[in-house]
C-alpha positions as CSV (number, residue, x, y, z in Angstrom):
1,X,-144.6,-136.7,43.0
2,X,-149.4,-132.4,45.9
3,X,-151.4,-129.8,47.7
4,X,-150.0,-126.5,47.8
5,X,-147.2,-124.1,47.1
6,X,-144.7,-124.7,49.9
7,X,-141.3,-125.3,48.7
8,X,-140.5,-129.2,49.1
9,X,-140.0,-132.4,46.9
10,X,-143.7,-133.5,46.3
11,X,-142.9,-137.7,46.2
12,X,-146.2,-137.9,43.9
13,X,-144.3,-135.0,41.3
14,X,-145.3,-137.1,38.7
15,X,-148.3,-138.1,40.0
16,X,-150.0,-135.0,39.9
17,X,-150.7,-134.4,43.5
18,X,-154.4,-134.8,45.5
19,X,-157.3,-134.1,43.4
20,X,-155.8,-135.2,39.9
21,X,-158.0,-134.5,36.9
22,X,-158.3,-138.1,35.7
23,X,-159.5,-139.1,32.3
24,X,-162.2,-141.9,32.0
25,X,-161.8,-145.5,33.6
26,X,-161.1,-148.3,30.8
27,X,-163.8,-149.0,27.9
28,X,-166.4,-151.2,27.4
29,X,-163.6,-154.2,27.0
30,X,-162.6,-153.2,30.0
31,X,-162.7,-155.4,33.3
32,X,-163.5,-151.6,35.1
33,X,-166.3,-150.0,32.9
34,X,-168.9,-150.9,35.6
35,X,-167.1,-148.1,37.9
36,X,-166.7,-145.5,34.9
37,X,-170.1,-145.8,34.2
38,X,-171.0,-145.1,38.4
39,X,-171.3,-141.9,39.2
40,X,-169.5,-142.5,42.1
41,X,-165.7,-142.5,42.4
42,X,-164.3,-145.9,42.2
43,X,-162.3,-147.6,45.2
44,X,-159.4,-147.6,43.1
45,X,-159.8,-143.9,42.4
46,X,-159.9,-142.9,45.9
47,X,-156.8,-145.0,46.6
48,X,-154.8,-143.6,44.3
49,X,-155.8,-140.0,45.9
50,X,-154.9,-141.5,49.1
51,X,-151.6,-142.4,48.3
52,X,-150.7,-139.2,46.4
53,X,-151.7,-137.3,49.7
54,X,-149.1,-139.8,51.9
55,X,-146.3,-138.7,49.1
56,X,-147.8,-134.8,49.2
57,X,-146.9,-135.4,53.5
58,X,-143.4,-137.0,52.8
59,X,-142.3,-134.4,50.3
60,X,-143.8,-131.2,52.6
61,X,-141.3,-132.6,55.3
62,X,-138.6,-133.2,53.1
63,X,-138.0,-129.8,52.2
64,X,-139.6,-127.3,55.2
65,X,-136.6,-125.1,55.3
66,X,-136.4,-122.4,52.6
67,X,-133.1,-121.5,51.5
68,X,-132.3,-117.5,51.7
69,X,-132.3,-115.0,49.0
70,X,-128.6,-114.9,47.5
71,X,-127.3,-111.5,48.6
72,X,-124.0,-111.2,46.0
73,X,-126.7,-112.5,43.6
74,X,-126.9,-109.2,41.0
75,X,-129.5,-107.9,40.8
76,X,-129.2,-106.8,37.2
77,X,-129.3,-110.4,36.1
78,X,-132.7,-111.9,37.2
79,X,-134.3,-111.7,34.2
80,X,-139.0,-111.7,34.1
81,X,-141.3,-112.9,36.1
82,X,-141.4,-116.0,33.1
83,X,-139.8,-116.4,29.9
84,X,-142.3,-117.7,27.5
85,X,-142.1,-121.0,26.1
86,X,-140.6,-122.1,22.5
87,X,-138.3,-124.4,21.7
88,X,-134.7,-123.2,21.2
89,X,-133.3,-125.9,18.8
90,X,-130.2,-126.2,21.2
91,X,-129.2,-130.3,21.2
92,X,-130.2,-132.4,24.2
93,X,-126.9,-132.7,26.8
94,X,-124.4,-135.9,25.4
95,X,-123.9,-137.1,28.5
96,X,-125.9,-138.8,31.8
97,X,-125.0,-140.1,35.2
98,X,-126.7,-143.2,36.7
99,X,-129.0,-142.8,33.2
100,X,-130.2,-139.5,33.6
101,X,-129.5,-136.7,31.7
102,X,-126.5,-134.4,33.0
103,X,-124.1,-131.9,32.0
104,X,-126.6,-129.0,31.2
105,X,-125.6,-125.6,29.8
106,X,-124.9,-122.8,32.6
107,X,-127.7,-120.6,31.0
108,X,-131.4,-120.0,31.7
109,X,-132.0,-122.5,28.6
110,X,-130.1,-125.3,30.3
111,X,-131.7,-125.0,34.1
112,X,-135.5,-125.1,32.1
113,X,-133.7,-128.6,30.3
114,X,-132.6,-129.7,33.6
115,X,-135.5,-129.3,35.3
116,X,-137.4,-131.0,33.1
117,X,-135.5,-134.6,32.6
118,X,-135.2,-133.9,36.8
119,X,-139.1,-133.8,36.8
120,X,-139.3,-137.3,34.2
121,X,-136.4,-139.2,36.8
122,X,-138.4,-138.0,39.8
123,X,-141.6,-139.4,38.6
124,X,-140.1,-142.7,37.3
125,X,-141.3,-146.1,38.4
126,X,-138.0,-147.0,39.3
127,X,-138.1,-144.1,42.3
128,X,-139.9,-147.3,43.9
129,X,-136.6,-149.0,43.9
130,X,-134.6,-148.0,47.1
131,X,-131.6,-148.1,45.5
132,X,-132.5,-146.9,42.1
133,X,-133.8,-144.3,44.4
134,X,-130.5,-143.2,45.6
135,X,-128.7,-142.9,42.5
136,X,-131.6,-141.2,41.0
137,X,-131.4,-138.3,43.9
138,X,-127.2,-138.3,44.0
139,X,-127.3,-137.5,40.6
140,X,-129.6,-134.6,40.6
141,X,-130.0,-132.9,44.0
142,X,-127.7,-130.8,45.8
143,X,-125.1,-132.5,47.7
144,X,-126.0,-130.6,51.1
145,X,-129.3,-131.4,50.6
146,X,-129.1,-135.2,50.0
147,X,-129.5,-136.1,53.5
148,X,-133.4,-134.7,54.2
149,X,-134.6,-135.5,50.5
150,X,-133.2,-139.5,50.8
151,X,-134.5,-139.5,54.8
152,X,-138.1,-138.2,54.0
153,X,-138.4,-140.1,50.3
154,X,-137.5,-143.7,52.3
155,X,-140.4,-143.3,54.9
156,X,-142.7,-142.1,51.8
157,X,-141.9,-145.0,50.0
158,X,-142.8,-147.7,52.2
159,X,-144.6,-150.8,52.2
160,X,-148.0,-149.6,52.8
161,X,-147.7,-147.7,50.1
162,X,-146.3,-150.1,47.9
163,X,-149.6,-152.4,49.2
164,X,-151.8,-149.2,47.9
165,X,-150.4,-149.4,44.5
166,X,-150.7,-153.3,44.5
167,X,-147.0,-153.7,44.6
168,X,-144.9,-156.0,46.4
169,X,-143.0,-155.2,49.6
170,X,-139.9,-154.6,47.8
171,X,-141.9,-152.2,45.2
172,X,-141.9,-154.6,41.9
173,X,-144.8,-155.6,40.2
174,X,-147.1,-158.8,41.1
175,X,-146.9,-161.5,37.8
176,X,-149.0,-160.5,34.9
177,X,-149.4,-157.1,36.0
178,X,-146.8,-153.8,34.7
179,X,-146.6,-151.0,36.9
180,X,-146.7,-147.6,35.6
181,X,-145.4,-144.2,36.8
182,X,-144.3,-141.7,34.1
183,X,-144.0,-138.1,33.9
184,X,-144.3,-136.1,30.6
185,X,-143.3,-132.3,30.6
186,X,-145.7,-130.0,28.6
187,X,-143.1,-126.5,28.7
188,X,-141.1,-125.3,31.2
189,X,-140.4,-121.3,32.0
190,X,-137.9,-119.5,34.3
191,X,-138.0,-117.0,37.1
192,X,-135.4,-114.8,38.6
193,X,-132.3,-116.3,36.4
194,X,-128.9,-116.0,37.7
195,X,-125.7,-118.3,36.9
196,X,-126.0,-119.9,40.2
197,X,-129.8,-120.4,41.0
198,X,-133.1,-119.9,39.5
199,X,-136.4,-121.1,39.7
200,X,-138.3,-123.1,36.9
201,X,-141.5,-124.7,36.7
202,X,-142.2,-127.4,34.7
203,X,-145.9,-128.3,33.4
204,X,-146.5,-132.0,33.3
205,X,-149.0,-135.0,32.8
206,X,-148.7,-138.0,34.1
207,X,-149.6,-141.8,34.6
208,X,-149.9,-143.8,38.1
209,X,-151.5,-147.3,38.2
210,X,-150.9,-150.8,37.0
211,X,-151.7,-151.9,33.9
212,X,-153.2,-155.6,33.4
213,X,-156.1,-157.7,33.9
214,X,-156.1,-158.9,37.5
215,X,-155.5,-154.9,38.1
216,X,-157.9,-153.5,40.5
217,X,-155.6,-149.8,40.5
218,X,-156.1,-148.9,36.9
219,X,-153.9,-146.4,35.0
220,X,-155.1,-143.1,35.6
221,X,-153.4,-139.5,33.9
222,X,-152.9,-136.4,36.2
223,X,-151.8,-132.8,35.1
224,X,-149.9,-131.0,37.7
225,X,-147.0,-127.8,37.9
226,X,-143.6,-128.8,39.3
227,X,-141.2,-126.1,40.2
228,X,-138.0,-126.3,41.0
229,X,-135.0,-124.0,42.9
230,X,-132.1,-125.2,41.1
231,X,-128.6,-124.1,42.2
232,X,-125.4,-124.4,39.8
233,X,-123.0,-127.2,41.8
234,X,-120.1,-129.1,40.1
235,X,-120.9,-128.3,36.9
236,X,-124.3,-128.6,36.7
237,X,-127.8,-127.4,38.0
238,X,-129.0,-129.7,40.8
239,X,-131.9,-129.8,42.8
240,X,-132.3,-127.5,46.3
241,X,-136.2,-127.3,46.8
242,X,-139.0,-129.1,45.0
243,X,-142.8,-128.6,45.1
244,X,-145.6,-129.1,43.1
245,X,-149.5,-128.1,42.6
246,X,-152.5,-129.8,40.7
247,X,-153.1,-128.1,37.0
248,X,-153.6,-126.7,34.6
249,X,-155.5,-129.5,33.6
250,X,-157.7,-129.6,29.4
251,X,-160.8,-130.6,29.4
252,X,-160.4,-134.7,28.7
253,X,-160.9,-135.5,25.5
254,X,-163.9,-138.0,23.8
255,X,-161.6,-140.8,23.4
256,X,-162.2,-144.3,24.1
257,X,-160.3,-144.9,27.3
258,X,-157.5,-147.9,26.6
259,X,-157.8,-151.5,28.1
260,X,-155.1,-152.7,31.0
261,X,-153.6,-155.0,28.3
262,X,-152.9,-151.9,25.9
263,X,-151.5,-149.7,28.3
264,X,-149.6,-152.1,29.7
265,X,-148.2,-153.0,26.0
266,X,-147.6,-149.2,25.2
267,X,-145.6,-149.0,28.3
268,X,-143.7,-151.7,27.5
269,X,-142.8,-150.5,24.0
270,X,-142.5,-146.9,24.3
271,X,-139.5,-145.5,25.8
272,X,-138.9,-142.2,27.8
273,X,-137.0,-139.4,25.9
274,X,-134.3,-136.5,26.4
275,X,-135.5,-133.3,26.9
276,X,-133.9,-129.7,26.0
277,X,-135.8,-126.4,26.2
């Protein structure tokens, strides 16, 4: 989407995994500023938690088998622990399957790109979409692996948690309300490179909630770490293992925290973007 570090897809990658640093429930304006000003956590809060901990589950299961160190992998090759991070001013790929971005380099710069527009697909609002779902995963995990990822990802994504979220049974929004889930990568950096796997972890923030005024789930960010074991298959890197912890999370900021309508109108009119490390 995300409790610990066991290798596995974390559904809630974007969503920043159980005990999310959250940033203050809507202003004054705000239909919800009686439960910021509480000291207690909202109802909404804690369902959101609860939800992220049923995708943390789904995920876990999804990938409990390791794969092996690569024997014939030389040794020579794996580069650091981590490669700090800077952009490279190499151009985003030119081309994408099912309208995500594909075709990345066969270098260490390329699986960091990858993984990162993997990590903004992954934690998409249209992963709530079961067959947006599968054309999201065929495009980006490996083949051999397809099977466990689609399996555990369709009993995460079912209709209790859609009624959670305050979605319908199918997963769209109720009228008058948007539905957001967006992932936003911070940096990326690489472990033990070679030209058929590597690891990469991706730093994120994210949004999970919907926006609008009959919301009772209100838009709340997360920060969370998503790494990656990506293995070079039919001329790209794909997707073998996926997990994902809380942090690092910043202090929040004194900002005034946005009403449902805004966020719901800044969703609407900002769109996602291509990333290249």
């Amino acid at each position: 989407m995300n409790p610990g570090d066991e290798q596995g897809y974390d559904t809630d990658e974007r969503y920043g995994g159980s005990g999310q640093t959250r940033t203050r429930l809507p202003g004054d304006e705000d239909a919800y500023d009686t439960a910021r000003r509480s000291m207690r956590p909202s109802r909404s809060l804690i369902t959101v938690v609860g939800v992220v901990v049923l995708l943390i589950a789904a995920i876990a299961f999804a990938n409990q088998g390791n794969s092996p160190d690569d024997p014939d992998a030389p040794q020579d090759a794996r580069g650091p622990a981590a490669s700090a991070t800077a952009p490279t001013g190499t151009a985003p790929v030119g081309t994408n399957t099912s309208g995500i971005p594909t075709g990345h380099p066969r270098t260490q710069q390329g699986a960091e790109s990858a993984a990162a527009n993997y990590a903004v697909a992954l934690g998409s609002a249209e992963m709530f979409n079961e067959e947006r779902r599968k054309e999201i995963l065929d495009a980006i995990i490996v083949p051999s692996e397809m099977h466990r990822f689609l399996g555990a990802l369709d009993r995460g994504y079912s209709k209790s948690l859609f009624q959670n979220l305050g979605l319908k049974e199918d997963g769209t929004s109720p009228d008058g309300l948007t539905f957001v889930s967006r992932t936003t990568p911070i940096g990326t950096t690489a472990a033990e490179y070679t030209d058929t796997k590597t690891n990469v972890s991706v730093w994120c923030s994210g949004l999970l909630g919907m926006a609008g005024e009959a919301s009772t789930n209100p838009v709340t960010s997360s920060w969370f770490t998503i790494s990656m074991e990506l293995h070079w298959v039919d001329g790209d890197w794909k997707i073998f293992t996926h997990s994902q912890k809380d942090g690092p999370a910043p202090v929040p900021g004194d900002e005034r925290a946005a009403t449902s309508e805004e966020i719901a109108k800044a969703v609407e009119g900002y769109g996602g973007l291509t990333y290249a490390r």
